[in-house]
N, C-alpha and C positions, 0 to 999 in steps of 0.2 A: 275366616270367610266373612263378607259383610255382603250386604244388598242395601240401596239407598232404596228409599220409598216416595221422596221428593218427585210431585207432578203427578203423582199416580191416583186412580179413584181407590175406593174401597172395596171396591172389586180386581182389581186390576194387582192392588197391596195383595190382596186375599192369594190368590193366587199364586205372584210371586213369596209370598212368604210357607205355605206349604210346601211347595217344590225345594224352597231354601231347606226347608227340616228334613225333608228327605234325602236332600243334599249331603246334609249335615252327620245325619248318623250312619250313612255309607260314605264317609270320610274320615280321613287322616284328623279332619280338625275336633278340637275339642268347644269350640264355642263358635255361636254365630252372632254377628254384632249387626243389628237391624236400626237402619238410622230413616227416622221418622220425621225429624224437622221440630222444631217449637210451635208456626204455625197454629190454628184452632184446636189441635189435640184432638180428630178426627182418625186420625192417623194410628198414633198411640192408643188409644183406645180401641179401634180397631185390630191392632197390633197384641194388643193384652185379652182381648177374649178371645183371639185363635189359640195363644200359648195357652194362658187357662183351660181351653178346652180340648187343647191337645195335651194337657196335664207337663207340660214344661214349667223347669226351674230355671228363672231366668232374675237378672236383676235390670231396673228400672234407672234409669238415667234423666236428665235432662235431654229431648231431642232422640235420646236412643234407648233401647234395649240391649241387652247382653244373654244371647239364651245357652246356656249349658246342652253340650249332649247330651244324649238318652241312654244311658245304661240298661241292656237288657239284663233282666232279671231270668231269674226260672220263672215267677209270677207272669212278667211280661211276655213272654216266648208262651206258658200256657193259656193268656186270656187270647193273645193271637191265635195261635193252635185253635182253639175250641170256636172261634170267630169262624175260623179257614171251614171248619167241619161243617156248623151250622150256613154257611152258604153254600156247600155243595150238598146239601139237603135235597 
């Protein structure tokens, strides 16, 4: 799976790159290849604190990203679990 980011604001990247991960772990593929441009590195960096912050392993390119699937864990399925509980509070 890939998505270009070329033309887009940092909003617009934001966006299209969460729904990409979403994409990603309710799919066949094993990686998502997020191409960002060389450009000012606006992009890329933009790009690298949503994965950070969505705790993706991902490797760093010239121009692109490469993010790995998300393996669900027992850990991961209970920190979800107990998220789902605490907002139907």
């Amino acid at each position: 799976m890939t998505i270009d980011l070329h033309g887009l604001t940092v909003e617009e990247a934001t966006r299209e790159i969460l729904v990409s991960l979403l994409n990603l772990d309710t799919s066949y593929d094993y990686e998502l290849i997020i191409i960002t441009g060389k450009g000012t590195g606006t992009l890329m960096m933009a790009t690298l604190n949503i994965l950070d912050e969505e705790g993706r392993v991902y490797h760093k390119e010239e121009g692109r990203v490469i993010v790995f699937k998300k393996e669900k864990t027992d850990e991961w399925n209970l920190t979800s679990l107990m998220n789902e509980i605490k907002n139907e509070e």
